[in-house]
C-alpha positions in Angstrom: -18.5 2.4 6.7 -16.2 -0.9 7.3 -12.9 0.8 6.7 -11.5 3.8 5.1 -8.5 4.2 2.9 -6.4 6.9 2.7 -3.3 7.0 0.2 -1.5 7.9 -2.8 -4.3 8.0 -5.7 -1.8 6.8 -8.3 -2.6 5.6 -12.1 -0.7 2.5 -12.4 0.8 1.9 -15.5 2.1 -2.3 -16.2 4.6 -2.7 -18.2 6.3 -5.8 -19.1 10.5 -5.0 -19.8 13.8 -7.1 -19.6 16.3 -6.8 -17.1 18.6 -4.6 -19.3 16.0 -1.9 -18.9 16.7 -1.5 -15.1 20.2 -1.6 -15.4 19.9 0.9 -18.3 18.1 3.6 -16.6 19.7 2.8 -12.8 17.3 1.3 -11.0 17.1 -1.3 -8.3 14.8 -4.2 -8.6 11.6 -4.9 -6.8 11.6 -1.4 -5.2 9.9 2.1 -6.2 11.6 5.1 -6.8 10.3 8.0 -6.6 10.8 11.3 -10.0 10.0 14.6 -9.5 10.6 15.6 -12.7 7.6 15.4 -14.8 9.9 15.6 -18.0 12.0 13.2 -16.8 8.8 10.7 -15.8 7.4 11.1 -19.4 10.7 10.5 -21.3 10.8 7.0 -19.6 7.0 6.5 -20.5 7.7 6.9 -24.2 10.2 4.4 -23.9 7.7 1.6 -23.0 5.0 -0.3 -24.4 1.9 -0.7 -21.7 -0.1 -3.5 -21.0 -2.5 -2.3 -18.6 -4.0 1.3 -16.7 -5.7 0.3 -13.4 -6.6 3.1 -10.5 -4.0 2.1 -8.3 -1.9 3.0 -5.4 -0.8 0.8 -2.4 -4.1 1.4 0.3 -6.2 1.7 -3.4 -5.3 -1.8 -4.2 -6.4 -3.0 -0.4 -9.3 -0.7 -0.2 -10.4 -2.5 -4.1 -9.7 -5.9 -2.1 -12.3 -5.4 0.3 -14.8 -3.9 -1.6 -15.1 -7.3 -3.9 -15.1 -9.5 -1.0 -18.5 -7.4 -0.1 -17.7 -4.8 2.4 -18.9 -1.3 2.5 -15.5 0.8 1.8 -14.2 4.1 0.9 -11.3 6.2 -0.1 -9.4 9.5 -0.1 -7.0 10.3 -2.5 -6.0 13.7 -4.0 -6.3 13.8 -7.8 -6.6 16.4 -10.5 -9.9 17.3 -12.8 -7.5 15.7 -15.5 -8.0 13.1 -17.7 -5.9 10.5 -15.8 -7.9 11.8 -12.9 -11.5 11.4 -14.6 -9.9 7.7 -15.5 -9.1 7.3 -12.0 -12.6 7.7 -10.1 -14.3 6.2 -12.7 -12.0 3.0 -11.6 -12.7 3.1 -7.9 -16.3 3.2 -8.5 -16.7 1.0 -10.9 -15.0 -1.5 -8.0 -17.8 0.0 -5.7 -15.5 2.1 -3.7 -17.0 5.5 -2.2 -14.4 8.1 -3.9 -14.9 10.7 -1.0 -12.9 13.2 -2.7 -14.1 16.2 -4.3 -11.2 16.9 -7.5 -10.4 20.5 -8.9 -8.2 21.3 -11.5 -4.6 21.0 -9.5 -1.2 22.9 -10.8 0.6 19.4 -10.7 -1.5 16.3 -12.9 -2.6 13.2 -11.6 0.2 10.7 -10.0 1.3 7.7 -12.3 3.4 4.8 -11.2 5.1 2.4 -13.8 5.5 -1.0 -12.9 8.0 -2.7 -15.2 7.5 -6.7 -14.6 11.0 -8.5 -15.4 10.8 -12.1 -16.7 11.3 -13.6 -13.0 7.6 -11.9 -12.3 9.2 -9.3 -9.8 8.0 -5.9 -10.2 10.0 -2.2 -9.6 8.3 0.8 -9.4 8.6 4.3 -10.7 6.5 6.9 -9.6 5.8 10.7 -10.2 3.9 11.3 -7.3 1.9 15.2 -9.1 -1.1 16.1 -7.4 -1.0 13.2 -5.2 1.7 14.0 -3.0 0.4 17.3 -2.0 -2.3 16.3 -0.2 -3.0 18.4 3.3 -4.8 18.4 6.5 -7.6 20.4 4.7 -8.5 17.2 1.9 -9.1 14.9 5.5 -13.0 14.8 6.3 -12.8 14.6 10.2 -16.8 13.3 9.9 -16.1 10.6 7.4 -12.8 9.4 9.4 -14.9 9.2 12.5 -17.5 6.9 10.8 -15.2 4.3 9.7 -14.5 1.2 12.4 -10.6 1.0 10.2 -8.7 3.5 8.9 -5.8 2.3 6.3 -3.0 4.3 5.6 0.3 4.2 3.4 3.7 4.4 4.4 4.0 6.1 1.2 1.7 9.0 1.9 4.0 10.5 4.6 6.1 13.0 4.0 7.8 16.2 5.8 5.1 19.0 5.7 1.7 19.0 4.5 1.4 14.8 4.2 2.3 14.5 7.6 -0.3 17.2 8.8 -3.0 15.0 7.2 -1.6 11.7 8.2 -1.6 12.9 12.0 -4.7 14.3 11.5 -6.4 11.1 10.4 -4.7 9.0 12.5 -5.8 11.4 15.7 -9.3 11.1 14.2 -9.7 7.4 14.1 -11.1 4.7 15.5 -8.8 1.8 14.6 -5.5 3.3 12.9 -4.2 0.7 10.4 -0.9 1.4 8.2 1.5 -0.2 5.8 5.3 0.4 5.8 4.8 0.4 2.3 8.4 0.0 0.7 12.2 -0.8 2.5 13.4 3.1 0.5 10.4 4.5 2.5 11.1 2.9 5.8 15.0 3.9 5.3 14.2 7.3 4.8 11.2 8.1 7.2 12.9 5.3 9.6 12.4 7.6 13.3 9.4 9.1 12.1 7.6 5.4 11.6 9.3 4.1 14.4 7.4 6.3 16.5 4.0 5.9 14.8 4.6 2.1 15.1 5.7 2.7 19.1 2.7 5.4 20.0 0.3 6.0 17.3 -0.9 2.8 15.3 -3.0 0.3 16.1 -2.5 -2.7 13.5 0.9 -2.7 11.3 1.6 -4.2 7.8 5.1 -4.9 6.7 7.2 -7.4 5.3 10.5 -9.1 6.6 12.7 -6.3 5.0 11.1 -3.8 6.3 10.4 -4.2 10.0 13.9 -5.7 10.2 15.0 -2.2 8.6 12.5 -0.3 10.9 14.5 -1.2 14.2 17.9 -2.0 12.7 17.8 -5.8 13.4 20.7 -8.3 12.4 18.1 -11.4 12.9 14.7 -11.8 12.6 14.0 -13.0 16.6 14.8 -9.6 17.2 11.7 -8.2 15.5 9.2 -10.8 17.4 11.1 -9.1 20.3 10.4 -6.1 19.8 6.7 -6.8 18.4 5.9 -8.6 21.4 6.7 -5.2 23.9 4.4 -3.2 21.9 0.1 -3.4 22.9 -0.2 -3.6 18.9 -1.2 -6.2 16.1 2.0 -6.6 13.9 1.6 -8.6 10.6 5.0 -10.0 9.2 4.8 -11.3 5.5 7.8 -13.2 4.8 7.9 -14.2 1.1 8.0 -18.3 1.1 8.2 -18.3 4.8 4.9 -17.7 5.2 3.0 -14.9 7.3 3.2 -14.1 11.2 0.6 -12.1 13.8 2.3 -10.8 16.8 -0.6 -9.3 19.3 -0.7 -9.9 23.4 2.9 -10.8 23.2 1.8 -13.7 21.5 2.6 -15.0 17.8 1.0 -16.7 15.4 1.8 -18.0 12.1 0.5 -19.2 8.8 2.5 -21.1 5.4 2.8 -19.6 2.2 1.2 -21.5 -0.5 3.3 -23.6 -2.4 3.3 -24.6 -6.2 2.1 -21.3 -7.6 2.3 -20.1 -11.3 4.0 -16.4 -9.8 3.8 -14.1 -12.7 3.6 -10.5 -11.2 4.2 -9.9 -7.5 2.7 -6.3 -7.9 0.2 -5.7 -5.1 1.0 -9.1 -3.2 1.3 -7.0 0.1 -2.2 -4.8 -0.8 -4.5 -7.9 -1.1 -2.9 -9.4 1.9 -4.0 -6.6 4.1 -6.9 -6.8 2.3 -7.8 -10.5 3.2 -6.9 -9.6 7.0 -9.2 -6.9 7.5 -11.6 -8.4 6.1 -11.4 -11.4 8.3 -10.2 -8.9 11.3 -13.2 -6.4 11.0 -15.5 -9.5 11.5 -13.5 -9.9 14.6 -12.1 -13.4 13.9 -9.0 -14.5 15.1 -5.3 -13.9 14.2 -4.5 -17.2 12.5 -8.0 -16.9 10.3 -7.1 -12.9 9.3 -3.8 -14.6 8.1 -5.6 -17.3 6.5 -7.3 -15.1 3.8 -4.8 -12.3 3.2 -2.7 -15.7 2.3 -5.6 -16.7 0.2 -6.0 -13.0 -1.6 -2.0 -12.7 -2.2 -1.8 -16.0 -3.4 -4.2 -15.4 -5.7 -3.5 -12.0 -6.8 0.7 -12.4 -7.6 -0.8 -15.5 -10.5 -1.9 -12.9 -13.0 -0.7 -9.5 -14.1 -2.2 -6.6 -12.2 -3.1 -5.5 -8.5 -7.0 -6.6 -9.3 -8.5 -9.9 -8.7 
């Protein structure tokens, strides 16, 4: 196998709303926030009209990516014998994705993230996490981790406890650790944790400018080429119309964004890009041409609605 994903398995749920809605109910834009409360999730749900249900989650999304550019690919997620969760694999493997988890009937129901669009295409995310955030060292194959060249993780999957045990387990277990900072709330709130798996643990980092400026408190961007360059890593920098960096052997490179584009959902914009660059960096091609095509996948991906091309 080419790479294996390991993440949230979240049901993604797009829904178009105005910007009164995210006032209303206290949110901040173009970030995910997280409910606990099942209750609470479904009251919000009623309030909505949906557009689209797609088996998502961040590392799904990439893990999808590379599957329809014709690699062999595969996925852990932890998801309940529900219906959501029947939904779910059904989803991956209709993309061709090797769903190499075995579901039960869980307590907690399949995890669900809305994504409300506003007009100006950016999307903020609400998640209720259920069966999906209890995943534990015991749902990680050590046989299937081990025949993967890449293993992709989410910044989202970590968490105190159980998460962690199964994020240090696959990352101890693999050959090329690959991970995604995932969201500037997630970075601010696991910020020492990722700062040390970024520092002794990872082998190839996603993040955008936000985030990695978050990640080591810096005032201006030079100081995160700085830091990037004193680390034997591959850091990838998306940075909105500013294009994309690669910072490997303390040297940098850097690719435009595309201009002129018909932006009408930004939703898995970061997913696809990681996408594009594995696929480009597992055929081991160099920096500027992994940056290339993750420009070329999140370029495409952010003109229509959805994380699918």
């Amino acid at each position: 196998m080419k790479i294996l994903g390991i993440g949230n398995a979240i049901v993604d749920v797009i829904c178009k709303v105005e910007d009164n809605f995210i006032k209303k109910n206290n949110l901040t834009k173009s970030t995910m926030k997280l409910i606990f409360d099942e209750s609470e999730f479904k009251k919000l749900l009623s309030e909505l009209t949906i557009e689209k249900t797609i088996s998502g989650g961040s590392v799904a999304n990439s893990i999808v990516g590379l599957s329809q550019l014709g690699n062999e690919v595969g996925f852990i997620g932890k998801i309940s014998d529900d219906n959501l969760g029947v939904k779910y694999e059904e989803g991956l493997t209709k993309e061709k994705v090797k769903y190499l988890y075995k579901k039960k009937k869980e307590i907690l129901p399949t995890g669900t993230c809305l994504i409300l669009i506003t007009p100006d295409s950016e999307r903020t995310m609400i998640t209720y996490l259920g069966t999906a955030g209890k995943i534990n060292e015991k749902d990680i194959n050590v046989e299937i981790i081990k025949k993967a060249e890449i293993t992709l993780l989410e910044g989202y999957l970590w968490d105190e406890g159980e998460p962690k045990k199964a994020f240090d387990k696959a990352i101890q277990n693999s050959n090329i650790s690959a991970m995604s900072l995932s969201d500037l709330f997630c970075v601010d709130r696991h910020r020492d944790n990722f700062l040390s798996l970024v520092k002794n643990k990872l082998d190839i980092v996603f993040a955008n400018e936000q985030e990695i400026m978050s990640l080591i408190n810096a005032q201006k961007f030079d100081e995160v080429i700085s830091f990037a360059k004193t680390l034997n890593k591959v850091i990838i920098i998306t940075r909105g119309a500013n294009g994309s960096m690669g910072i490997k052997n303390n040297k940098v490179f850097e690719f435009p964004a595309k201009e002129n584009l018909n932006i009408v959902d930004l939703t898995g914009a970061g997913d696809l890009f990681a996408a594009g660059f594995l696929n480009e960096y597992i055929k081991n091609k160099g920096i500027n041409e992994c940056l290339k095509q993750g420009t070329e996948l999140s370029s495409k991906i952010i003109q229509i609605l959805g994380a699918r091309i």
